[in-house]
N, C-alpha and C positions, 0 to 999 in steps of 0.2 A: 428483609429479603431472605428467603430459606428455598434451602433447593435439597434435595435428599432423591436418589438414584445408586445406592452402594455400586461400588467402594467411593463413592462420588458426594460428599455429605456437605454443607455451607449449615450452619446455625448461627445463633445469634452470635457466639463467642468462639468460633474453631468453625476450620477446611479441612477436611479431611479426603485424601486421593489416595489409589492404590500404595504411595510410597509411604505414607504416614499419617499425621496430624500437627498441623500449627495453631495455636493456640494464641489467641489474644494479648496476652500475657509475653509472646515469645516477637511480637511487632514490635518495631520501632516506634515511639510516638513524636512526629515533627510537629515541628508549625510552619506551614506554611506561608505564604507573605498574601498569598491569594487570599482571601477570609469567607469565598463562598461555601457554606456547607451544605448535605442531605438536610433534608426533613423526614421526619417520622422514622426513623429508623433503627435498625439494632448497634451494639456497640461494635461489631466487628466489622459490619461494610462501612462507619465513622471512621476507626482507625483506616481502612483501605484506601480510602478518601480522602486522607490525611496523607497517608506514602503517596498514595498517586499526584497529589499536586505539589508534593516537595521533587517526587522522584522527575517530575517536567521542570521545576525551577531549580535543578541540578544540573540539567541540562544547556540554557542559558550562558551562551557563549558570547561574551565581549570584549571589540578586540578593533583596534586600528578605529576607535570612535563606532564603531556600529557592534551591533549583536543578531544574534540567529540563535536559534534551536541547534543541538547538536542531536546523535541518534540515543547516544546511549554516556556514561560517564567514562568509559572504556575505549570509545571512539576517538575524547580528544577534538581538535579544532575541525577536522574533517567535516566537510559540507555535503548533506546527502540528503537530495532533492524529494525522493519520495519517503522518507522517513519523515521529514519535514511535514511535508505538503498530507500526508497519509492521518497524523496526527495530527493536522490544523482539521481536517473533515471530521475529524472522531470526536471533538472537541474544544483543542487548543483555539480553535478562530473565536468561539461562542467565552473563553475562561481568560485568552492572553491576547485580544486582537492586535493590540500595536504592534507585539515583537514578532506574532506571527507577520502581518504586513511586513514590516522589517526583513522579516527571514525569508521572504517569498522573493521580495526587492534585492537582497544580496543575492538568495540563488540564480537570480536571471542576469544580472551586474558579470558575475562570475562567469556563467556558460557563454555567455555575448563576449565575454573577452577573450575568452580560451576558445570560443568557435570548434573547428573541426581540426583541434589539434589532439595528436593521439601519440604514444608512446610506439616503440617499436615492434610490428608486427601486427597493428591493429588498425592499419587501413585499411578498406571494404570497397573494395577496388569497381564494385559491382554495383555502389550507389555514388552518383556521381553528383560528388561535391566539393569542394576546394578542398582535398585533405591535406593537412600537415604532420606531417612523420618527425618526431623529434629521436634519436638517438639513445634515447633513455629506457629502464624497464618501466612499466607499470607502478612499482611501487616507489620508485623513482618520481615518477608523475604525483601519485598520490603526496609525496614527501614535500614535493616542489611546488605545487598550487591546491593544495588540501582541499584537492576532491577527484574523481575519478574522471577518465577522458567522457567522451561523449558515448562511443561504443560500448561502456561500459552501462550507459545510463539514458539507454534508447526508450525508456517511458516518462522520459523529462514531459511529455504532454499533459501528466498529473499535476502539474503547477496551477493548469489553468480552469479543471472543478475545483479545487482548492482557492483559491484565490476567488473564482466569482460568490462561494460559499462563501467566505469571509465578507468580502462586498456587499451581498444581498441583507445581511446583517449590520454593517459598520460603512459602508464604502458612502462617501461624497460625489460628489461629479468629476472633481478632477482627478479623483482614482479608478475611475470608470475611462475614460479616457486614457490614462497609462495602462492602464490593464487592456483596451481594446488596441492602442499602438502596439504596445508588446505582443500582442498575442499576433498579431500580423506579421511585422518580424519574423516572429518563431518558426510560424507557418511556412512563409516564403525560405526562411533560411537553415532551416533545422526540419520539420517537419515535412512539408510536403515533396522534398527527393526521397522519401521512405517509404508515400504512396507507389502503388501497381497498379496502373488501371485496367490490366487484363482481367482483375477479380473485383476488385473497387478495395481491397485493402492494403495496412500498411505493415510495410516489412518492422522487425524488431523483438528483441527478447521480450521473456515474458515479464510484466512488472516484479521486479525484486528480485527475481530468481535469478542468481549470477549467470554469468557467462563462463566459457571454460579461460584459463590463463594460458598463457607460452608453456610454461614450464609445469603445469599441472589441473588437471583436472576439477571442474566444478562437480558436484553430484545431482545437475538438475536440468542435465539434458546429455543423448547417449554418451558413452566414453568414446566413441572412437571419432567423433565427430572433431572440428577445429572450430577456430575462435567464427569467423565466417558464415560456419554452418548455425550457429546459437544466435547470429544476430538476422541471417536474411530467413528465418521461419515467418511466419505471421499467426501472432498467438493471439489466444483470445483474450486475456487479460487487457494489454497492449493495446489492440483494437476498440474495446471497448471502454478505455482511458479517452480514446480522438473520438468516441460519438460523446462522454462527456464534455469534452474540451471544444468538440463544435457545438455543443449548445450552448456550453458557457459564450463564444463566441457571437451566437444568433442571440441569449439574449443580453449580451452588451450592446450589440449593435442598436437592437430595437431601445433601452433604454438610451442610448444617446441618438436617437432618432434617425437613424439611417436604415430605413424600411428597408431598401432596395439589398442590400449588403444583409439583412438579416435574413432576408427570404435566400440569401445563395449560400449563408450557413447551416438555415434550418434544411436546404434539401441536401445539402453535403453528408447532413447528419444524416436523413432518413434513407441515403441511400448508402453510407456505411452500416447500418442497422438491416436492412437488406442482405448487404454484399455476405454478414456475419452471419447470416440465418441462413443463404445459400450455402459459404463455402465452408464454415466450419459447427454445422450443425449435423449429429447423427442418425443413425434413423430411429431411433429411441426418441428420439425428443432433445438428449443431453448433447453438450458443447463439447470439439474435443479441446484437447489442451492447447495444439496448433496445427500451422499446416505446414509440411515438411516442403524445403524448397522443391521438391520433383511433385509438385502436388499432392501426395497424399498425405489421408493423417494420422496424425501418431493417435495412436492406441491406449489412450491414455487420457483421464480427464484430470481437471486442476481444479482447487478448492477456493484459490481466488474469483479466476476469471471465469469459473460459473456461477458464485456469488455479484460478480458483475455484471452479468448478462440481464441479470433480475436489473439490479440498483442501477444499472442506463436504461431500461426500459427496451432493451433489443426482445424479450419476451414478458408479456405480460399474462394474466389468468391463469389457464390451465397450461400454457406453454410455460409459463415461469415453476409452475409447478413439477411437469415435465424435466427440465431443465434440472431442480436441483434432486428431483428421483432417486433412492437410492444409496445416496452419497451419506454414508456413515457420519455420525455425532458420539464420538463417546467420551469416557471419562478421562480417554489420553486425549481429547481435542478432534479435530478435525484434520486425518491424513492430505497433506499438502496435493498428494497425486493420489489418484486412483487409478489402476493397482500402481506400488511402488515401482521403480528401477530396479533389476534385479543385480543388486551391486550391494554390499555390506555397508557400503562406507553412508554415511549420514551427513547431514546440515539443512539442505534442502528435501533430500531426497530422505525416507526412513523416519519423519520429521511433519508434528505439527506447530504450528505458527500460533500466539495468541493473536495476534493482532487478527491474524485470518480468520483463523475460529470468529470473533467478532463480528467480521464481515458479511462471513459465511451463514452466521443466527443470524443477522441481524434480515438478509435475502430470504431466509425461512420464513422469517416473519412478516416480510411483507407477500411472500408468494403463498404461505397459509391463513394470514390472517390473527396468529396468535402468536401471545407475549411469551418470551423465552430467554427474558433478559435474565432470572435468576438462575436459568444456565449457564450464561455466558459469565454473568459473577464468579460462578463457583467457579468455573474454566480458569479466569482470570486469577483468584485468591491463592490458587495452589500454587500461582507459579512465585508466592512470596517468601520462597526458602531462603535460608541461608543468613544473608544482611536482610530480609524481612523487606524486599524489594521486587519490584515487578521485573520478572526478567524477560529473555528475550524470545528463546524455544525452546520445545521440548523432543526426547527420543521418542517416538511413539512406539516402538516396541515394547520399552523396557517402561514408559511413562514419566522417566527424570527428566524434571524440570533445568535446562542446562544456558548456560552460552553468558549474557551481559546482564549483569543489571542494571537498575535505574534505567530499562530500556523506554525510549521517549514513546514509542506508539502502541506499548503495550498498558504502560500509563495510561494514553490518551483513549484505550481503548476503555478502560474502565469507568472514564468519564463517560463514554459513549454510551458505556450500560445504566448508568445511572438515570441517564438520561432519558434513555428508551424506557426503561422500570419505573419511571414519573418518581423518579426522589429529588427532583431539583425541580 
């Protein structure tokens, strides 16, 4: 696979991006326990192939008799649901399905248990649900059940395309069964008080994109805004996670033969698919990022959840085309916002994502029709500075590749490309 666009270069043996040159030579060489390899290929997307599935069996946390996926090796025991669930789609379900199942079965174990408790200052007074306010901070919370309240992780709905994915490949009957119990649950006890039926959709941050803290500021929704304002928007990322999650749901149902329950999924679904094309569609064609509690919407589109709108099918042909219009690809990735926060500061904001990037090609190419997966390669290659690992994000200004390494879903995203490129 060779991709060549300067300063943007992939060959057989070196990546090359505006920052410099990694060379073959300068990669780690593991082994991993997994023993799938590419076919046909050059030596440097082998070795990348080689880090990528060491850098996901680094990740591999075990602990109290069970295991799960962690995000990153930097993260430590912390359980994070769509880091998990994001890289079981990309890959991990088709390379690791036990521990994915595993890791899907603890994140749901966890949230059912911690329900709607939340650290201080981050009840949401405005969806009405049993909250419990514990006395503690947030990172207090984190330190004490290693993982984040629920308002922190309002696209928990990701669990459930993730998991039918894995299912549809490995699942028996009586995982089809736990998986359509749970998702009922979910539904009635987490998910459906975040529905509004004034507009037909649901309240919540946007997937991944933090929320702001008590004591300081996220970069990826305005600054003067409160915890409150970031979680009651309704973004299109978000949104577009619950027309996955009710299809997964319609077609569980229908495999475990309950017509009747499958048809009140499937139109939940097409009229969420609907509700998203009325209310946060612009007159261009494109999606915005969300809709601001007072109704309007922000002025600003997002690189995930208009890559999603494609990969749910809320547009399809020329609207999917539509849809991702515009929206810059270049050799720093793909800017998380368009246009950015007008704010210095970075993470989310100032900032692209590989795993997004991924995403992002990968909706290109089903809304154009062509292979662009030795783009996403090269995307992917350069971000292996340093320890010669896939890391997490990059500055897009400046184009430095920065933040975690051994990051799990920028790993799994590399499998994703290989996969779409037909070397497996």
């Amino acid at each position: 696979m060779h991709y060549s666009n300067p300063p943007l270069i992939l060959t057989d043996s070196s990546i090359t991006d505006a920052n410099g040159t990694i060379n073959l030579n300068d990669l780690p060489d593991p082994r991993p326990l997994c023993q799938v390899r590419l076919a046909d290929t050059t030596p440097l997307m082998e070795r990348l192939w080689r880090i990528a599935l060491s850098d996901i069996e680094k990740n591999i946390i075990e602990i109290d008799g069970g295991r799960y996926f962690g995000a990153g090796t930097q993260f430590g025991l912390c359980v994070y649901t769509r880091d998990i669930c994001y890289s079981g789609i990309l890959g991990l379900n088709c390379l690791y399905p036990d521990i994915m199942f595993d890791s899907i079965q603890h994140t749901r174990m966890l949230r059912d248990r911690l329900m709607l408790r939340v650290s201080k200052g981050y009840q949401i007074d405005a969806i009405d649900v049993p909250w419990v306010e514990e006395n503690i901070s947030e990172s207090e919370y984190l330190n004490k059940y290693h993982t984040n309240s629920y308002v922190r992780r309002t696209d928990d709905v990701l669990w459930l395309w993730c998991a039918s994915d894995l299912l549809a490949q490995q699942g028996a009957c009586a995982d089809w069964e736990w998986f359509y119990r749970t998702g009922q649950a979910f539904f009635f006890k987490f998910y459906q008080p975040f529905h509004d039926p004034t507009d037909g959709l649901f309240f919540g941050q946007a997937s991944f994109i933090d929320i702001h803290f008590i004591d300081q500021k996220a970069t990826g929704y305005p600054r003067d805004w409160g915890i409150g304002d970031c979680v009651l928007i309704k973004s299109l990322s978000t949104n577009c996670l619950y027309v996955m999650g009710l299809q997964a749901m319609a077609d569980a149902a229908k495999r475990l033969g309950r017509a009747t329950e499958a048809l009140e999924w499937e139109s939940r679904c097409v009229g969420l698919k609907e509700a998203i094309r009325e209310h946060l569609k612009l007159d261009d064609g494109t999606f915005a990022y969300f809709k601001h509690r007072n109704g309007n919407l922000e002025n600003k589109r997002e690189a995930l959840g208009s890559a999603f709108a494609v990969i749910s099918g809320v547009v399809d042909g020329d609207d999917a085309k539509l849809a991702m219009q515009d929206y810059p690809v270049t050799d720093g990735g793909v800017p998380l916002f368009l246009p950015f926060y007008e704010c210095e500061k970075w993470y989310h904001n100032n900032s692209s994502w590989p795993f997004v990037d991924n995403f992002f090609i990968r909706a290109l190419e089903i809304s154009a029709g062509l292979d662009r997966s030795a783009q996403s390669a090269a995307l992917l290659a350069r971000t292996c500075i340093g320890d010669g690992t896939f890391h997490e994000v990059a500055d897009y200004r400046t184009r430095e590749v920065k933040g975690s390494g051994s990051q799990l879903w920028t790993a799994a995203s590399f499998v994703d490309t290989c996969r779409r490129g037909g070397l497996l």
